[in-house]
N, C-alpha and C positions, 0 to 999 in steps of 0.2 A: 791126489789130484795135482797135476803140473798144470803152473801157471804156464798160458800160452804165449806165444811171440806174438806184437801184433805193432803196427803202425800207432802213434802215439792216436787217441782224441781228445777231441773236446766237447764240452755242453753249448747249447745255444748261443749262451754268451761269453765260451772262451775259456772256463775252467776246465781242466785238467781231466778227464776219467780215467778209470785203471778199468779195463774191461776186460775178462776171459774169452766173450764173444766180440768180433769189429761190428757186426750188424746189430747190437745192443744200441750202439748210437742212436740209430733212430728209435728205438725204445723210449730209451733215456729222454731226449728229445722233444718225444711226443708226454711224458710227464709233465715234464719240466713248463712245456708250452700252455700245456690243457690245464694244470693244474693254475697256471698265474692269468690262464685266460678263460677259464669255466670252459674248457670245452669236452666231451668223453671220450677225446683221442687220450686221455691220462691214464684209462685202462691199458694200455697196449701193455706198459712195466710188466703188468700181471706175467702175461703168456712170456714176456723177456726172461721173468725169474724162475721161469721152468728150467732153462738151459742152462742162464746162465747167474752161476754163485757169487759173481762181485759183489762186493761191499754196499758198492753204491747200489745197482740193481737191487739187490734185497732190501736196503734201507726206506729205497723209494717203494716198492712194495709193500713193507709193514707201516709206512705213513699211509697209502692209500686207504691199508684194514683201518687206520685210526680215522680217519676221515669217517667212514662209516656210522661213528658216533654208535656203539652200541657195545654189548657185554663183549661179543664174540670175537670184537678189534683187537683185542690187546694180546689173548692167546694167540692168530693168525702174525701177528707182528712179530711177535718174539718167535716164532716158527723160520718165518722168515730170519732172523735176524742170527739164530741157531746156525742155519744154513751158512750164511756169511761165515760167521765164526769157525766150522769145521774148513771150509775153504782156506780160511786164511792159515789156519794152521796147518795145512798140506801145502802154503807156499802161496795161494794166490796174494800179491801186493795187493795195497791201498794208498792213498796219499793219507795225508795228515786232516785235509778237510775232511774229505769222505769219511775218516773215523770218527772225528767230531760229529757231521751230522746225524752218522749213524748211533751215537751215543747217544745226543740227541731226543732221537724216537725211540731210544731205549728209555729213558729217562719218563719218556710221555706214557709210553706202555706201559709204565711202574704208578703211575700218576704223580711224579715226580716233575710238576710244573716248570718251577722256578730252577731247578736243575733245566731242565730241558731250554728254556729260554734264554740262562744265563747263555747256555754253548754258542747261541744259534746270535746270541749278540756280540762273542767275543768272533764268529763269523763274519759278520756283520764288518766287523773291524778288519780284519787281516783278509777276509776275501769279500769286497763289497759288491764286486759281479755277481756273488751267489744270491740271484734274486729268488729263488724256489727257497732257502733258507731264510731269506727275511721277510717273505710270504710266509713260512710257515711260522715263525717266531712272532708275526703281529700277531696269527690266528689265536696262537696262546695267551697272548699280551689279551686280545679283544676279550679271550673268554676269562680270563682273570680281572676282568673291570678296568686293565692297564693302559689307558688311551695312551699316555707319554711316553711307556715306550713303544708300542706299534709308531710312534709321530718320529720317535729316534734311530730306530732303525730303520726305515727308510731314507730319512734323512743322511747316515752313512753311509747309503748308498748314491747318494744323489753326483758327489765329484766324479764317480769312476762310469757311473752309467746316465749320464743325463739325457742323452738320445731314446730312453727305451719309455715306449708311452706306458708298460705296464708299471713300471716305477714310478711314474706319476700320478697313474690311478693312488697306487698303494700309497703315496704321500699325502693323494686329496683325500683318501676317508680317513689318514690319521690324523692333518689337519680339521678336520668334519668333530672327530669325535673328543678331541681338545678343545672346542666351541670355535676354531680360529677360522669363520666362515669365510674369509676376506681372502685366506690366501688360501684355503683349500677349496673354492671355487677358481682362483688362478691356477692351480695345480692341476685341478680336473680338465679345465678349458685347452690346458697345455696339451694332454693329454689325448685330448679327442682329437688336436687340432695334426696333432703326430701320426694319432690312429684313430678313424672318427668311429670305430664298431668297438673299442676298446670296454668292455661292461661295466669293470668297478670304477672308471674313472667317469659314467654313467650312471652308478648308482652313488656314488659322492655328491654328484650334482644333484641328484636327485634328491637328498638329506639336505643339505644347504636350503635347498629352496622350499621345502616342506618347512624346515626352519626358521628360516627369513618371513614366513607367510607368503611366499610367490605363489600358490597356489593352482590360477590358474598358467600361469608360466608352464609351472610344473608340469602339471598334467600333457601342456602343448609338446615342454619337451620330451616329455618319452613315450608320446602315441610318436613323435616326429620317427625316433629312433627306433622302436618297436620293430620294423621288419628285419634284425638282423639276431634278434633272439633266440627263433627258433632251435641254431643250430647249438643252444646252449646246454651248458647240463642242467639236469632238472631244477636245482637249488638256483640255480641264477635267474633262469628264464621263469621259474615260478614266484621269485623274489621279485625281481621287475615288475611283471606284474601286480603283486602284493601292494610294490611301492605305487602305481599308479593309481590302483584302488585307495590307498589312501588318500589320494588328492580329492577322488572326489567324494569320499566322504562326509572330508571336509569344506567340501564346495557344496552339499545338498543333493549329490546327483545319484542315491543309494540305490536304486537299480541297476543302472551303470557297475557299481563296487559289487552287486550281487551276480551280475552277466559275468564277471571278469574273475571271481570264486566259480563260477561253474564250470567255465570255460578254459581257463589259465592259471588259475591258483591250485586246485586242487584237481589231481587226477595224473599229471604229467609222471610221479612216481610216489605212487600211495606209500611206500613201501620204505621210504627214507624219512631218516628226522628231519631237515629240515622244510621240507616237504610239510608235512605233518604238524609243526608246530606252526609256518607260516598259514594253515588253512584254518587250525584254531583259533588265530591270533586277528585272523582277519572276518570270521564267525562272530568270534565273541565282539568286536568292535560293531560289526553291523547290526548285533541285537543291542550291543548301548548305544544306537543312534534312535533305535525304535525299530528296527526294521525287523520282520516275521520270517526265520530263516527253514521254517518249515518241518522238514525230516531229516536237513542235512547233519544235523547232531551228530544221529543214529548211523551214519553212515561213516563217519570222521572218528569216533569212537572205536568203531569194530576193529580197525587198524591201528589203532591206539592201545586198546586192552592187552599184545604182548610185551606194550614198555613200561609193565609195575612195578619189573625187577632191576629194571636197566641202570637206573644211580650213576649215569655218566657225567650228567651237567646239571647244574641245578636249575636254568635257565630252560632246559630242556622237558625236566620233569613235571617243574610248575605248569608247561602248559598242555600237557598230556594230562595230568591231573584234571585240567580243567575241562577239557572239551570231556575226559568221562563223565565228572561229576554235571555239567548240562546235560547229558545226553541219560541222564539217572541211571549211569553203569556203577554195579556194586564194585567194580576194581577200584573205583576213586578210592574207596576207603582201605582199601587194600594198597593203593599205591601210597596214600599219607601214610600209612603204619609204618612202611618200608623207607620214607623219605627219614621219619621220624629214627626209626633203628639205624640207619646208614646214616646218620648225619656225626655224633658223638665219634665215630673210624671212618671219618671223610681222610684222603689221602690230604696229607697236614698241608698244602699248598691250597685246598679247598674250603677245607674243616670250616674256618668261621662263617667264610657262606652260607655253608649246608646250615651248622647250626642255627646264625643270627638272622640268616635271610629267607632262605627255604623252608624251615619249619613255619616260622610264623606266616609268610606269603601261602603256603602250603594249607596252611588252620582257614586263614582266609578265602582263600581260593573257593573253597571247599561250602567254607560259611555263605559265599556269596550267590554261587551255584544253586543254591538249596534256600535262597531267599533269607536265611539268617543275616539281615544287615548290618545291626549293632555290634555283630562279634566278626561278623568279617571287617568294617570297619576299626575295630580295636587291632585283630591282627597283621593287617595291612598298614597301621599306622606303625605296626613297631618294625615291618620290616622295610618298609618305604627309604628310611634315611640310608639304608645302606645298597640300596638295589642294585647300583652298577658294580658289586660286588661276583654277580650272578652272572657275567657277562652278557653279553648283548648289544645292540646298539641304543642311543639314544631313542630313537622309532620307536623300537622291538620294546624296550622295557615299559614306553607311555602308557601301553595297555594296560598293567598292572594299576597304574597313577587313573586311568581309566574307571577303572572297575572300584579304587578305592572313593573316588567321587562320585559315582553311582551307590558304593553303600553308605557314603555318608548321607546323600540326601534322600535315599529310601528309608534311612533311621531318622529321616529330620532334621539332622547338623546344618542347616541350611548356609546360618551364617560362616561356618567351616568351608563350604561348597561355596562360596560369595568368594572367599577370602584366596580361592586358589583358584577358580576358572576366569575371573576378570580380567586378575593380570594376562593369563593365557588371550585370551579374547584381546587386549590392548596391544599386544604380538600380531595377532593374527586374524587382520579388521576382514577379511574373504572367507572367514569360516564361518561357513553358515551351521555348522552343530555344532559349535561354541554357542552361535548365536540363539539356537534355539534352546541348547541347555539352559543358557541363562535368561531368558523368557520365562521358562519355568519357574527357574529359583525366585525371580524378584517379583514374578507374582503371587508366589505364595508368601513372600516375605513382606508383600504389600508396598513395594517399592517401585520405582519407572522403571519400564524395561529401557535397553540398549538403544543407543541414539542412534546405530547403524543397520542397518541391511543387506 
C-alpha cells in the first residue's frame, strides 16, 4: 500500500493528521467534535475506517468499539488497530502523537489502564490542543476513582486552549469531582457563557448544585436548558435527564422523577450500558423513596440478562446485578458468581476494585434485593470506604450509600442511620426525602422529628 500525496491537515483544533484519504478530515472531525460534545455525528470514523488505514482513523475507531463498554470492544479495537499496523508497514506515515494515542487504545483494549493514561498525560503535555485525548484520559482517570487527575489534565490544557467551551466543561466536572465546587461552578458558567448548549459544562452545573443543596435552582436549571438535548447521544440526553429526576426526588415531587424514567431516562437506547445502568440507578432510587415502580423491574432486566458475562467495569456490573436481582432474575446469581471468579484476574489496574469493592458491594447488592438486611448491611459496610474506586461520579455512586442506609434501618441500626443522614439533611435543608427518612428514624427512636420542612 503507498502512501498517498496529499495537502497537509489538521484536526478541529489545529493538530497535525497524516491521512491516506483528504476527505477523512471530515471523518476525523466529526469524531473529534461528537465525541467532546455527546453528539452521534462520532460514528461517521466507522464508515472513514473502511477506506481509509491511517493510524489515526483506525485509532479513533477502536476507541469508539471501547466506548461501547462491553466484551466485544476490545477484539473490534485491536482489529482495527491490526489494520493500522499492516498500513504502516507498507509505508503509510504517522506523527509521533497519533502513535502515542494510538498506543494509547491499545493499552485500554489490553486493560492496561494506567499505561493507557499515563500516554494520554504525557499528551496532555507536549500537545495540549489534543482535547479528544484529554477527554479521553479524564474518562479513564473517572473510571479509576482519579478525580486529580481528570482535574490535571484539563488543567494542561487550559494556557494553549482557553477559548474552547468544551475545555471548560471538561475543567468544571474535574473541579466538581475534586469537591472544589467554587471554581468548578466558575468553569462551568464560563463555559456556557462561550457556548450556552455546551452539555458537560451543564451537567457540572448540575452536580455543584445537587451538591450545594440548590435544589430547586437545579431543577429550574435544566428544564431551562432541556430543549437543546434532544439532538444528543443517548448517554447524555438520557443522563440529563437522570440528573433532573434527581432533583426532584429530592424535592418530594416522585411522580415527576417517575414521568421522566418513562419518558426520557429509559428507552432512548435500551441496548447501551449507560443507558441501562442510568434506568437502574434511577429505579432503585424511586423505590427507596417509597414509590411503587410497578412492572418496570421486569422490563429493565430482560435487557440486562446478556451483561453476566461482561466484567468491563465494576461500577457497571454492580448495577445490572441489581436491577436483576429486584426483578427476581436467576442471572443475579449467575452474574455475582462471575463477578466473584473475574475479580482474583481483574487486569492489575482494576484488580483491587473488583476484589475489595465489587465482591462485597456485589454480596450486598444482592442481600438487599432479596430483603436480607443484616447481611447486605454488613457487606456494604465493608465496601463502602473504598467506593470511588469503582468509578463513577459522586451522584452515580450515592446510590450505593443509599441502599446501605436503607438496610441498615430495615435491620434496625437506627442509631447508625441517625449518625449518617443528619449530617446529609444539615447539607441539604430543601430535601424533603432526607426529610421524610428522618421522620421515620426519630420516631422510632422516640426522639423530635426535624425542625424543618
Amino acid at each position: 500500500m503507498a502512501a498517498a500525496a496529499m495537502l497537509p491537515a489538521h484536526d478541529p483544533f489545529g493538530n497535525p493528521l497524516t491521512l491516506q484519504h483528504a476527505a477523512s478530515a471530515a471523518a476525523v472531525a466529526d469524531f473529534i467534535e461528537g465525541f467532546l460534545g455527546y453528539e452521534p455525528r462520532i460514528l461517521a470514523v466507522l464508515a472513514a475506517a473502511e477506506h481509509d488505514h491511517s493510524l489515526i482513523v483506525q485509532a479513533y475507531a477502536a476507541a469508539l468499539w471501547m466506548f461501547s463498554e462491553s466484551p466485544a470492544g476490545p477484539p473490534k479495537a485491536r482489529a482495527h488497530l491490526a489494520v493500522a499496523a499492516r498500513a504502516a508497514q507498507a509505508g503509510l506515515p504517522a506523527t509521533e502523537r497519533e502513535r502515542q494515542f494510538a498506543q494509547a487504545v491499545a493499552h485500554w483494549a489490553a486493560g492496561e489502564l494506567h499505561e493507557a493514561l499515563a500516554l494520554h498525560e504525557t499528551l496532555a503535555h507536549h500537545h495540549p490542543r489534543d482535547l479528544a485525548s484529554i477527554k479521553l484520559g479524564q474518562y479513564h482517570a473517572f473510571n479509576l476513582g482519579d478525580a486529580p487527575t481528570m482535574l490535571r489534565l484539563a488543567l494542561q490544557a487550559l494556557p494553549a486552549a482557553p477559548e474552547q467551551a468544551r475545555l471548560h466543561g471538561m475543567l468544571a466536572f474535574g473541579w466538581e469531582q475534586c469537591h472544589r465546587l467554587q471554581e468548578a461552578e466558575v468553569a462551568a458558567r464560563h463555559a456556557l457563557a462561550l457556548q450556552p448548549a455546551e452539555p458537560w459544562a451543564q451537567h457540572a452545573l448540575a452536580h455543584v448544585m445537587l451538591t450545594d443543596g440548590r435544589l430547586a435552582e437545579g431543577t429550574a436549571f435544566l428544564q431551562s436548558v432541556s430543549g437543546g438535548w434532544q439532538g444528543l447521544t443517548s448517554f447524555m440526553r438520557s443522563h440529563h435527564w437522570w440528573h433532573l429526576a434527581l432533583f426532584h426526588i429530592e424535592l418530594g415531587d416522585d411522580a415527576a422523577a417517575l414521568r421522566l424514567y418513562d419518558a426520557q431516562v429509559w428507552g432512548v437506547d435500551k441496548s447501551y450500558s449507560q443507558d441501562q445502568v442510568g434506568a437502574v440507578s434511577l429505579l432503585a432510587r424511586l423505590e427507596l423513596a417509597g414509590v411503587g415502580v410497578g412492572e418496570r423491574w421486569a422490563d429493565l432486566a430482560a435487557h440486562l440478562a446478556g451483561r453476566v458475562s461482561d466484567q468491563v467495569q465494576p461500577f457497571l456490573d454492580l448495577q445490572y446485578l441489581y436491577g436483576l436481582a429486584r426483578a427476581g432474575r436467576p442471572e443475579a446469581d449467575t452474574l455475582l458468581g462471575h463477578i466473584e471468579a473475574f475479580a482474583p484476574q481483574a487486569p492489575l489496574a482494576a484488580r483491587a476494585a473488583w476484589q475489595r469493592v465489587a465482591v462485597p458491594a456485589a454480596r450486598g447488592l444482592l442481600a438487599h434485593a432479596r430483603g436480607q438486611w443484616a447481611d447486605a448491611a454488613e457487606q456494604l459496610t465493608l465496601a463502602l470506604p473504598r467506593l470511588a474506586a469503582i468509578g463513577g461520579s459522586h451522584a452515580q455512586r450515592d446510590l450505593f450509600e443509599q441502599v446501605h442506609v436503607d438496610a441498615l434501618q430495615q435491620s434496625g441500626q437506627l442509631a447508625a442511620v441517625q449518625n449518617l443522614l443528619q449530617p446529609q439533611a444539615n447539607r441539604q435543608p430543601q430535601s424533603e426525602r432526607l426529610r421524610r427518612r428522618l421522620h421515620e428514624v426519630y420516631a422510632a427512636l422516640k426522639l423530635p422529628a426535624l425542625a424543618h420542612h
